[in-house]
Backbone of each chain as nested JSON, in Angstrom:
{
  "chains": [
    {"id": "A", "residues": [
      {"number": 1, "name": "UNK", "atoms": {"N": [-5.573, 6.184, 3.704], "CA": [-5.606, 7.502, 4.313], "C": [-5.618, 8.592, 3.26]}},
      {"number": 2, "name": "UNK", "atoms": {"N": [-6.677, 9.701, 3.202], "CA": [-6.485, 10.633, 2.422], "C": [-5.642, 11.526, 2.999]}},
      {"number": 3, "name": "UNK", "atoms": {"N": [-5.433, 12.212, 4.155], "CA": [-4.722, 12.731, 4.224], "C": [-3.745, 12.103, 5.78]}},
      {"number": 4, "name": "UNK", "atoms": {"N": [-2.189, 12.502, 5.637], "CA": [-1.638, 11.821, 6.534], "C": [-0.365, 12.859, 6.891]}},
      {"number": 5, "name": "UNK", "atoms": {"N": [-1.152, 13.96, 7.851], "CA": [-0.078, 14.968, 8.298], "C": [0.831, 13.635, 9.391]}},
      {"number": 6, "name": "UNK", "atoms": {"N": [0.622, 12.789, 10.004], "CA": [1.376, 12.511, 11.077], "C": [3.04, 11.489, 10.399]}},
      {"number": 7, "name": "UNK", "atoms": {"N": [2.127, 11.057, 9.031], "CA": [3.041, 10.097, 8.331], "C": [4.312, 11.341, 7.383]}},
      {"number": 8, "name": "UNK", "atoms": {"N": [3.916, 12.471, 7.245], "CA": [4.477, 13.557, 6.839], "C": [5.639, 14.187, 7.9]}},
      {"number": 9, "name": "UNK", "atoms": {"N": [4.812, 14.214, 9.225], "CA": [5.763, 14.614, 10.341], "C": [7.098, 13.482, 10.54]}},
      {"number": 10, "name": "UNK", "atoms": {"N": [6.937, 12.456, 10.443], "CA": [7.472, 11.235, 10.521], "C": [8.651, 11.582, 9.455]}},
      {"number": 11, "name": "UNK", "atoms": {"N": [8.417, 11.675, 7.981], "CA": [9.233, 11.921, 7.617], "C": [10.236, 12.808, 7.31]}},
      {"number": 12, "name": "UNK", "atoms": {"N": [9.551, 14.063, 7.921], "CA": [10.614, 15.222, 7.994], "C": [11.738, 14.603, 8.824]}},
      {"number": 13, "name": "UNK", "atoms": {"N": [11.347, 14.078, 10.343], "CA": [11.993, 13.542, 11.383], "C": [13.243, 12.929, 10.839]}},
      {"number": 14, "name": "UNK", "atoms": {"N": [12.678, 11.78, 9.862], "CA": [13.63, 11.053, 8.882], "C": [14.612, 11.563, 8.093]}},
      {"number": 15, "name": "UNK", "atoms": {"N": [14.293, 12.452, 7.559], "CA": [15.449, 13.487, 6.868], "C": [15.997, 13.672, 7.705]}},
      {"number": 16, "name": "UNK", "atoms": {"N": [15.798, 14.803, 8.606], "CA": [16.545, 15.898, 9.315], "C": [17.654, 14.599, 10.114]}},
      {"number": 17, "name": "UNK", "atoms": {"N": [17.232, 12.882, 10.338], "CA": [18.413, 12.505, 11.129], "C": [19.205, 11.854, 9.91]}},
      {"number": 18, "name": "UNK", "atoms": {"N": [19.052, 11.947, 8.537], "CA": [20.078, 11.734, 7.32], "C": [18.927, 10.734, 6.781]}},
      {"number": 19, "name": "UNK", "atoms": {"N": [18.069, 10.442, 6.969], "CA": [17.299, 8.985, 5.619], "C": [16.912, 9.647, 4.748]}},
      {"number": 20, "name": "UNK", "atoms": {"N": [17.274, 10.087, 4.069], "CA": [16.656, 10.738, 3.032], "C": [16.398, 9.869, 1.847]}},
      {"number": 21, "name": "UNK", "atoms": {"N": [16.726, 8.812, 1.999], "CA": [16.462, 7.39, 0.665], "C": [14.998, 7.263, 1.542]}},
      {"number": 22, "name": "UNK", "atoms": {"N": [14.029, 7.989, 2.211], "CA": [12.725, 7.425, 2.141], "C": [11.941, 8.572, 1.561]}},
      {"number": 23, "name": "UNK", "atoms": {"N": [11.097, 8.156, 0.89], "CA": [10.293, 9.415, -0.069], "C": [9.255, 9.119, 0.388]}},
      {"number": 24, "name": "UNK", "atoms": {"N": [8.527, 7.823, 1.215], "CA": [7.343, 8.078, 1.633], "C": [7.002, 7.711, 3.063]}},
      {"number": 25, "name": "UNK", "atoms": {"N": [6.202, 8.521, 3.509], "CA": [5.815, 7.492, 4.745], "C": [4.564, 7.169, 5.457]}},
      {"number": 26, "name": "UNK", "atoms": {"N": [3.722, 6.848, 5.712], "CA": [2.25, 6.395, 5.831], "C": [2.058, 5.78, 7.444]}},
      {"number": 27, "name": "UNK", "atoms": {"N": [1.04, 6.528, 8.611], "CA": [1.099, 6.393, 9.72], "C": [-0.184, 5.685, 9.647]}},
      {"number": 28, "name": "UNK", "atoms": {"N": [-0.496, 4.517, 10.38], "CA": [-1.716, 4.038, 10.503], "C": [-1.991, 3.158, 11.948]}},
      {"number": 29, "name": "UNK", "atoms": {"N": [-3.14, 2.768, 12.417], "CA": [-3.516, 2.083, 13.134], "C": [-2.914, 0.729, 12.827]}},
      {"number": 30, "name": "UNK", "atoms": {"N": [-2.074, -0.509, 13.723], "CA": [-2.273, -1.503, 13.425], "C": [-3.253, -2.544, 15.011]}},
      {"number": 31, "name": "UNK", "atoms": {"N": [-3.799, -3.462, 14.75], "CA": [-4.918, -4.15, 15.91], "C": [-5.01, -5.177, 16.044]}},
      {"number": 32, "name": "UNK", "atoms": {"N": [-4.551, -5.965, 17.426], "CA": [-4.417, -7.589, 17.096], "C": [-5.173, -7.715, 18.077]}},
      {"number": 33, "name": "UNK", "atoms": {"N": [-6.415, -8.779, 17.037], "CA": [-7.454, -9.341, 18.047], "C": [-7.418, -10.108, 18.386]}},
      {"number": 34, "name": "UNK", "atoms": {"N": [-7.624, -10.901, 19.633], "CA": [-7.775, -12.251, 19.685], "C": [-9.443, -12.82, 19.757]}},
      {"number": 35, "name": "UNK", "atoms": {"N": [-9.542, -13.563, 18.971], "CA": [-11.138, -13.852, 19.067], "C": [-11.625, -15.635, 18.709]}},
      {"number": 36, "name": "UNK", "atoms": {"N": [-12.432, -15.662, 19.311], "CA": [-13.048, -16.988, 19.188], "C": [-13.754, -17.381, 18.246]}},
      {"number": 37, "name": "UNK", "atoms": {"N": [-13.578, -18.584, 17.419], "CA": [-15.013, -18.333, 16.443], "C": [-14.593, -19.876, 15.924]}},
      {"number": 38, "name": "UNK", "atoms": {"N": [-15.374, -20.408, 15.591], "CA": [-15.525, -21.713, 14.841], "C": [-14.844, -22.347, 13.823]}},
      {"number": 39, "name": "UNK", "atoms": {"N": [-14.692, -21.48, 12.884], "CA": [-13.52, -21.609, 11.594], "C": [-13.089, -20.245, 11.224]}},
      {"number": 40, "name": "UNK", "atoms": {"N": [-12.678, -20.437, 10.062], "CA": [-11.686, -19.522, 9.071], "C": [-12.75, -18.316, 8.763]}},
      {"number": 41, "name": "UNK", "atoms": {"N": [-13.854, -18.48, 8.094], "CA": [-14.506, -17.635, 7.45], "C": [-15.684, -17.409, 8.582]}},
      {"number": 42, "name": "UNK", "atoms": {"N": [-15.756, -17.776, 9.582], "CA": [-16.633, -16.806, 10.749], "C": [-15.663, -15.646, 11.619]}},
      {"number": 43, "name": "UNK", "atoms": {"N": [-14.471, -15.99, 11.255], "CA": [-13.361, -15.351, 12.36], "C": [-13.443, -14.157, 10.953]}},
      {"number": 44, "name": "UNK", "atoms": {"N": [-13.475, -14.222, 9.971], "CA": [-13.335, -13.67, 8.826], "C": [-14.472, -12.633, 8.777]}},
      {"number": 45, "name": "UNK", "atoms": {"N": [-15.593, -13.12, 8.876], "CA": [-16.708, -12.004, 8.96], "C": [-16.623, -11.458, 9.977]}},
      {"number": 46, "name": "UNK", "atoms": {"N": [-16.426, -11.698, 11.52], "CA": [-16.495, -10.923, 12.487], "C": [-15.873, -9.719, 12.314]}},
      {"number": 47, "name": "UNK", "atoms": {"N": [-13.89, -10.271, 11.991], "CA": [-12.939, -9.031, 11.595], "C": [-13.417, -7.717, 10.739]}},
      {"number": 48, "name": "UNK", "atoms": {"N": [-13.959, -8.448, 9.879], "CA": [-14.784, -7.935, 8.529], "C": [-15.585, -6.525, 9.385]}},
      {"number": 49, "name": "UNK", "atoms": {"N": [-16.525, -7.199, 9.804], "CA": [-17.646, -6.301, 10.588], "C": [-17.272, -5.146, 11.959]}},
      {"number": 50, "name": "UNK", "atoms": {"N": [-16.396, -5.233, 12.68], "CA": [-15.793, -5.189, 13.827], "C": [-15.204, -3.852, 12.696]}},
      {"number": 51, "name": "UNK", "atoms": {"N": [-14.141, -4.08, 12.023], "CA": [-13.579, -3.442, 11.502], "C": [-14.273, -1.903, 10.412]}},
      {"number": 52, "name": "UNK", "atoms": {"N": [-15.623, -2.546, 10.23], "CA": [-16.256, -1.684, 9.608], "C": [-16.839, -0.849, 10.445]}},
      {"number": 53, "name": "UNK", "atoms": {"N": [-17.569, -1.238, 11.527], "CA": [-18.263, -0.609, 12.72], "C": [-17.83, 0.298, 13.388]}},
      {"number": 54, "name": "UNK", "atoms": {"N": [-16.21, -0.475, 14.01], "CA": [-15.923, 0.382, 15.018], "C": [-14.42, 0.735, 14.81]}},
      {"number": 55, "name": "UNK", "atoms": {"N": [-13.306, -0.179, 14.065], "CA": [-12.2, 0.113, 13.831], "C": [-11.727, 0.788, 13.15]}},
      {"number": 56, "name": "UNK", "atoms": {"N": [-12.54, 1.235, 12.281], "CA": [-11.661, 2.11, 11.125], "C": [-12.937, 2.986, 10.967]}},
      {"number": 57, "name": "UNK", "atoms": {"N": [-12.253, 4.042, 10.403], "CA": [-13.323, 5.32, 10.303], "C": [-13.466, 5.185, 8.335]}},
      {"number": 58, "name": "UNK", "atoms": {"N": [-14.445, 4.915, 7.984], "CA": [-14.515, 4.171, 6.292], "C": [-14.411, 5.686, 5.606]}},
      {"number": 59, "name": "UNK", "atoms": {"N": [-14.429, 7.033, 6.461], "CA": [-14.744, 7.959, 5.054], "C": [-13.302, 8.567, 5.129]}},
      {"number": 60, "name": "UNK", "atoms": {"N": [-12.358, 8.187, 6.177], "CA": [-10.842, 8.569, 5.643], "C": [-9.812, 7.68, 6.099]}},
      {"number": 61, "name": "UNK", "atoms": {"N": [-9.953, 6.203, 5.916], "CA": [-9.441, 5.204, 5.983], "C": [-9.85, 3.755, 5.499]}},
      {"number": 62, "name": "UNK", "atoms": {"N": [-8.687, 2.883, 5.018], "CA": [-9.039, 1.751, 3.957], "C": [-8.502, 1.424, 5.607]}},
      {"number": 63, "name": "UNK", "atoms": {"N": [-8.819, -0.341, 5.314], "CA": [-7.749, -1.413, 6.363], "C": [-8.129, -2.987, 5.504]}},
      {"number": 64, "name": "UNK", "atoms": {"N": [-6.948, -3.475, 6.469], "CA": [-7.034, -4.818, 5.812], "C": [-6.464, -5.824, 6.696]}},
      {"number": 65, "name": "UNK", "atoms": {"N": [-7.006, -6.965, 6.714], "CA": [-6.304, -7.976, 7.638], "C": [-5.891, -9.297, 7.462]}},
      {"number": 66, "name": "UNK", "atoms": {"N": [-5.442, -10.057, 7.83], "CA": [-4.999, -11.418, 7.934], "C": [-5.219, -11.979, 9.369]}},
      {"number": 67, "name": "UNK", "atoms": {"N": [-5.628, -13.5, 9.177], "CA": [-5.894, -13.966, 10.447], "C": [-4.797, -15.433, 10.548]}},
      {"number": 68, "name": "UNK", "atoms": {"N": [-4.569, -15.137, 11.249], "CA": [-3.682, -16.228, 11.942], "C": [-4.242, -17.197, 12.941]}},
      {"number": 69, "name": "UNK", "atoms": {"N": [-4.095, -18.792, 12.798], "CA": [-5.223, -19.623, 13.868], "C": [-3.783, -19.681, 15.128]}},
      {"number": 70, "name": "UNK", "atoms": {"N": [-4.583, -19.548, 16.483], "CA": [-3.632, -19.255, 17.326], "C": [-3.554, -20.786, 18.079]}},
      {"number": 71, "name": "UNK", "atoms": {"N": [-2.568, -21.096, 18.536], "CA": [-2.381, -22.171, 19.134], "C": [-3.112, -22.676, 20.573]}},
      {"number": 72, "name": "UNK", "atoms": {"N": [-3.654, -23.526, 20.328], "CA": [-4.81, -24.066, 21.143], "C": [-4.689, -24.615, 22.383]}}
    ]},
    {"id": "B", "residues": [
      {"number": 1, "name": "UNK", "atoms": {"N": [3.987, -3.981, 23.823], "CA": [3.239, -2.805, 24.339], "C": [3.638, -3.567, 26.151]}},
      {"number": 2, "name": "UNK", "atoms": {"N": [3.786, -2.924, 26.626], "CA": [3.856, -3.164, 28.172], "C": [2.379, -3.048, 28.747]}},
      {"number": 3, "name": "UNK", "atoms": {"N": [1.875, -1.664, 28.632], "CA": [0.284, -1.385, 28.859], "C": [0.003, -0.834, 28.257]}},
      {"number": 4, "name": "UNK", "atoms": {"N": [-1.581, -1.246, 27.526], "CA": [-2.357, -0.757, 26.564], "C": [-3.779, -0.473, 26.912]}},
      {"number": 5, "name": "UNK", "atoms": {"N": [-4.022, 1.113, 27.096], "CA": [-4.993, 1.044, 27.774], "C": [-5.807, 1.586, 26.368]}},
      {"number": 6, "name": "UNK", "atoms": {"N": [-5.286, 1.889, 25.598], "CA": [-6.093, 2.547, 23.948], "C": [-6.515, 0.429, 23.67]}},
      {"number": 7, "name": "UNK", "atoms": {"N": [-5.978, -0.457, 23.857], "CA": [-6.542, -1.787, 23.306], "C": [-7.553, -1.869, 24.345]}},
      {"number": 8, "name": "UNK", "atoms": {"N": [-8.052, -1.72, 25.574], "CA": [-8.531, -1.847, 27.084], "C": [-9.329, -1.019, 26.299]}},
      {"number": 9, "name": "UNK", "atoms": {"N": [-9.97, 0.005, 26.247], "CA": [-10.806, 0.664, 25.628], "C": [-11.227, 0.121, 24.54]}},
      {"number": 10, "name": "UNK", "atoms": {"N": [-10.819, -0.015, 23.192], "CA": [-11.282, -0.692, 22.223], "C": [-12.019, -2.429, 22.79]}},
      {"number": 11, "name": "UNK", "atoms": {"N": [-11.357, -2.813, 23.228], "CA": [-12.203, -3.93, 23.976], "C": [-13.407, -3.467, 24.655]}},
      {"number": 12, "name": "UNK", "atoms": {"N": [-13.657, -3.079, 25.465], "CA": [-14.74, -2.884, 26.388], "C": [-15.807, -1.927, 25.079]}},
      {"number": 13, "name": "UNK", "atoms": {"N": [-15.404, -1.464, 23.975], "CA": [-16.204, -0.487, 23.148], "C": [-16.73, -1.822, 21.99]}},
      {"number": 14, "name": "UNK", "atoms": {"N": [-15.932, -2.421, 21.738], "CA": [-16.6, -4.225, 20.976], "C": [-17.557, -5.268, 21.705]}},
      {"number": 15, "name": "UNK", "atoms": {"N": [-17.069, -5.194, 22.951], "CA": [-18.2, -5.729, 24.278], "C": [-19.409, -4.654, 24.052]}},
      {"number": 16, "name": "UNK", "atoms": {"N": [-19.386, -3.563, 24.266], "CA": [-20.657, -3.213, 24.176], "C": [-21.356, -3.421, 22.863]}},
      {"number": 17, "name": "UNK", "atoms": {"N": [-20.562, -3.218, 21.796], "CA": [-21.415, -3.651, 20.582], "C": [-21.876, -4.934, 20.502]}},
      {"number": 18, "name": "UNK", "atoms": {"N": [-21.483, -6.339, 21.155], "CA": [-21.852, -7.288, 21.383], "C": [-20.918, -7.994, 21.156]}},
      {"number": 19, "name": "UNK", "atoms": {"N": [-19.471, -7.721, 20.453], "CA": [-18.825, -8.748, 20.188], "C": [-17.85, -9.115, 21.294]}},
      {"number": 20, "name": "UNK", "atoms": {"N": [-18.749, -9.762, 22.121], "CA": [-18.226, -10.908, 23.217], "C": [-17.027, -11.914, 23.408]}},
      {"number": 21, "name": "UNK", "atoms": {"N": [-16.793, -12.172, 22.151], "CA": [-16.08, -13.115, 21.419], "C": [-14.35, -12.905, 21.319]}},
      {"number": 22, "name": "UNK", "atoms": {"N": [-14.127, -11.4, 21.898], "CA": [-12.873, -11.272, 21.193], "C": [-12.284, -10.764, 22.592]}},
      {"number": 23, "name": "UNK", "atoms": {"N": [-10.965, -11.67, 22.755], "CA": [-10.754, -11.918, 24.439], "C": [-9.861, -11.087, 24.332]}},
      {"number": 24, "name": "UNK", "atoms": {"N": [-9.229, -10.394, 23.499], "CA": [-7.763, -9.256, 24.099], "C": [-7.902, -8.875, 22.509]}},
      {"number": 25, "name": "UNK", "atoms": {"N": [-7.251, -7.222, 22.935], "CA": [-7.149, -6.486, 21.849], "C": [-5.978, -5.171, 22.26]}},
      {"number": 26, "name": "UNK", "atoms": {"N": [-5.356, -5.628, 21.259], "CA": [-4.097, -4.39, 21.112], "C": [-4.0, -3.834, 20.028]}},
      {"number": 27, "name": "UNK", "atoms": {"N": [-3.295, -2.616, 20.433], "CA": [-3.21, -1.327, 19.416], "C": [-2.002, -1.039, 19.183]}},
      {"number": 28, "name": "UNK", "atoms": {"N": [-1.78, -0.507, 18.429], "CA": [-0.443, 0.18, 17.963], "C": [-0.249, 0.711, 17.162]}},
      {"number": 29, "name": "UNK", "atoms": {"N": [0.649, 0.982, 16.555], "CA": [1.069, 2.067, 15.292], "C": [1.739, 1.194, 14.24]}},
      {"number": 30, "name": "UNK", "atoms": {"N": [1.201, 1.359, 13.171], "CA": [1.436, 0.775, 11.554], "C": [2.075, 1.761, 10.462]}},
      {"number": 31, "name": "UNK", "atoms": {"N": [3.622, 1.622, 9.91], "CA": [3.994, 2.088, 9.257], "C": [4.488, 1.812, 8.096]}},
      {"number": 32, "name": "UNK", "atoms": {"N": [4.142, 2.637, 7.106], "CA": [4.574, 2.146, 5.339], "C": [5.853, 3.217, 5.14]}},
      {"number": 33, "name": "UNK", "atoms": {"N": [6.465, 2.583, 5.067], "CA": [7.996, 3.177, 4.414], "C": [7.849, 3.149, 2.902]}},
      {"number": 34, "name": "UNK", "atoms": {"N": [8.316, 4.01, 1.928], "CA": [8.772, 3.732, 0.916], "C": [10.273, 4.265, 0.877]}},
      {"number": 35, "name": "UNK", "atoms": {"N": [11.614, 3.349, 0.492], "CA": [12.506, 3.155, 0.984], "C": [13.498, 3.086, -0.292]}},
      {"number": 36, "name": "UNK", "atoms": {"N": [13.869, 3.988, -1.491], "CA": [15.071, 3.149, -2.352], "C": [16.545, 2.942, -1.345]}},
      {"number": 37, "name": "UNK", "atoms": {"N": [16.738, 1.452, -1.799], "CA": [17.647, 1.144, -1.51], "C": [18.45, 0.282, -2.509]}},
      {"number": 38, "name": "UNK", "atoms": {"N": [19.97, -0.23, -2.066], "CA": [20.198, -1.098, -4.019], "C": [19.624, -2.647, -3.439]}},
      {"number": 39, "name": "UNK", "atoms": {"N": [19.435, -3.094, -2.101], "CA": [19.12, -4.657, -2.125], "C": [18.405, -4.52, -0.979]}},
      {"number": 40, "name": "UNK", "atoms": {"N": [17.864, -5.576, -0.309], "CA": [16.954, -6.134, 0.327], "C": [17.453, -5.798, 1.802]}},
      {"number": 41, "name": "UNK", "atoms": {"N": [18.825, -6.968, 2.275], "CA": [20.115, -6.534, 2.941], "C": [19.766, -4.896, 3.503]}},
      {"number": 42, "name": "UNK", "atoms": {"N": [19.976, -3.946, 2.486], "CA": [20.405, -2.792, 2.925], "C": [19.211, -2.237, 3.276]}},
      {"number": 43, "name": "UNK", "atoms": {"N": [18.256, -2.51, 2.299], "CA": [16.548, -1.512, 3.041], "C": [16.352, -2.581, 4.617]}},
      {"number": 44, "name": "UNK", "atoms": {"N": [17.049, -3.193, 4.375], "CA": [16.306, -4.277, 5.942], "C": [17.636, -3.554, 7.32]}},
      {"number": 45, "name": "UNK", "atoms": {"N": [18.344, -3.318, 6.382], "CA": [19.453, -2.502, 8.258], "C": [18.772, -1.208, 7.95]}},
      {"number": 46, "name": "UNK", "atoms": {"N": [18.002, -0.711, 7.275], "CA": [18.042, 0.8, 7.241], "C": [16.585, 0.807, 7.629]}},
      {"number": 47, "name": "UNK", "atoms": {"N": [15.813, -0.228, 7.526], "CA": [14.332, -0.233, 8.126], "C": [14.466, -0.486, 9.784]}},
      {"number": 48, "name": "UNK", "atoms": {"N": [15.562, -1.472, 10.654], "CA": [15.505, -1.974, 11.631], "C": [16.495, -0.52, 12.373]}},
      {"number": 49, "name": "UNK", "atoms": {"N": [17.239, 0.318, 11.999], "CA": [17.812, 1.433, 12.44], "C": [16.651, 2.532, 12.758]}},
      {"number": 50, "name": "UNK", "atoms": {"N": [16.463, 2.824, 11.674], "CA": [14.884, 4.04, 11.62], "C": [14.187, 3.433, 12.943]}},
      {"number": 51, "name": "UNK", "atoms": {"N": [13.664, 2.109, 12.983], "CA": [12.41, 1.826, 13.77], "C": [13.309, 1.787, 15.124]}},
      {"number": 52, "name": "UNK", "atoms": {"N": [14.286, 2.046, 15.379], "CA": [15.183, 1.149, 16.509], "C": [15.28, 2.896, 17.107]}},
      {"number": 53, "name": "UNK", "atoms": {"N": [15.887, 4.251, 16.593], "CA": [16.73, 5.276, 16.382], "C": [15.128, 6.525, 16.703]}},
      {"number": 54, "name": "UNK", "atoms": {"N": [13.895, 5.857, 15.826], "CA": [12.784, 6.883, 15.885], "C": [11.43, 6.246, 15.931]}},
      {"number": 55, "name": "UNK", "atoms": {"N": [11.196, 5.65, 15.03], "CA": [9.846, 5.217, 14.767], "C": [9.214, 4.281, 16.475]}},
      {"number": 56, "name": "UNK", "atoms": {"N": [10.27, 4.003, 17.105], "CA": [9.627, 2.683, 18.479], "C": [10.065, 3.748, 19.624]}},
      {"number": 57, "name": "UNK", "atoms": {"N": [9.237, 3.772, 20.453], "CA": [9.914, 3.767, 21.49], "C": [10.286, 2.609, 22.529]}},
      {"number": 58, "name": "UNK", "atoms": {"N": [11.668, 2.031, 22.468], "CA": [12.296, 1.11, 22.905], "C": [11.696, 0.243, 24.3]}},
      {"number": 59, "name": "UNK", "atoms": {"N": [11.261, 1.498, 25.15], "CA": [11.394, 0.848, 26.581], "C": [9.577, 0.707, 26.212]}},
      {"number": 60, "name": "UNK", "atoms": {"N": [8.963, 0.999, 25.574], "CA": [7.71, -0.114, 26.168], "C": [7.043, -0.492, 24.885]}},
      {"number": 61, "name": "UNK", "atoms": {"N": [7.651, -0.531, 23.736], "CA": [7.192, -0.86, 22.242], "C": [8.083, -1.987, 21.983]}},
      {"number": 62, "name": "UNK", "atoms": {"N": [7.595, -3.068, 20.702], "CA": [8.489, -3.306, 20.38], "C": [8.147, -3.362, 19.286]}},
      {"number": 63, "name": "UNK", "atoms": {"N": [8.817, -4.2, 18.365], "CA": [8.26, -3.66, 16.708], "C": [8.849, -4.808, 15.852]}},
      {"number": 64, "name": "UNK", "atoms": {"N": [8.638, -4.693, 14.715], "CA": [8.625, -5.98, 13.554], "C": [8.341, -5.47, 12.149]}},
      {"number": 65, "name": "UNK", "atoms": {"N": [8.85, -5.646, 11.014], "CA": [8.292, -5.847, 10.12], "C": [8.809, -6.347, 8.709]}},
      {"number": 66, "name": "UNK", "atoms": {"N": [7.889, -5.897, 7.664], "CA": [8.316, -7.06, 6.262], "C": [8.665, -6.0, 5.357]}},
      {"number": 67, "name": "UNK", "atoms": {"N": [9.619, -6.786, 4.304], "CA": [9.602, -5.74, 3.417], "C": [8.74, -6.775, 1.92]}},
      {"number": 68, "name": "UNK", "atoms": {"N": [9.046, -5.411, 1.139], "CA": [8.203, -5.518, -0.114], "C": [8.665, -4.949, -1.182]}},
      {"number": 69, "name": "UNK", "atoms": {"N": [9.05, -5.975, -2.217], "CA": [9.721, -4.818, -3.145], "C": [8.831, -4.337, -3.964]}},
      {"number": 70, "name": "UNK", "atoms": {"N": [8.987, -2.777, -4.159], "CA": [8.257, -2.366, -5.303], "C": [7.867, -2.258, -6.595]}},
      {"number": 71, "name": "UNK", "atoms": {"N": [6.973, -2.325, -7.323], "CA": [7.277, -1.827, -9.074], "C": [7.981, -1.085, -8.944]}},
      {"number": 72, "name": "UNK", "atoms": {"N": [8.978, -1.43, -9.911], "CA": [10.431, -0.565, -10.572], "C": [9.517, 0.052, -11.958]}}
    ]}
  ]
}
């Protein structure tokens, strides 16, 4: 995120109720997909793509994921 | 999430792009703390208070997370 007024609001919040041991704070999207796919590295490109397309906006946001195989 | 109609949207917006494939999708909110604390112990009651006190709302969120220690 280049800029992150909401992760800023967050931490005023944090002060004002005494945390003041946090100096940072960072608001983001998190997204759990469930999806079908054959193996490791097709579930891998989909996320990949999905994520570039439509999940994340690339000119003021990074993302990153991990996939977990779900029980069958 | 109890109901997620921001994941209900993101679904039906991946269906139209074609990705057929991905049977449920949820959303939520992702947060980076940076946190001094003197041990692990103490950033972990002071991470599960914050998220418990502000960061969740209780009755239809629920929440989780890891810590990480930083470069000193």
């Amino acid at each position: 995120m280049v800029l992150d007024p909401q992760g800023a609001a967050v931490k005023n919040s944090l002060k004002a109720l005494g945390y003041e041991d946090v100096s940072q704070v960072r608001v983001g999207k998190y997204i759990e997909l469930t999806i079908e796919a054959p193996g490791r590295e097709d579930a891998s490109a989909r996320v990949d793509e999905m994520s570039r397309r439509l999940l994340s906006n690339p000119v003021i946001e990074d993302f990153s994921y991990t996939l977990e195989e779900a029980g069958v």
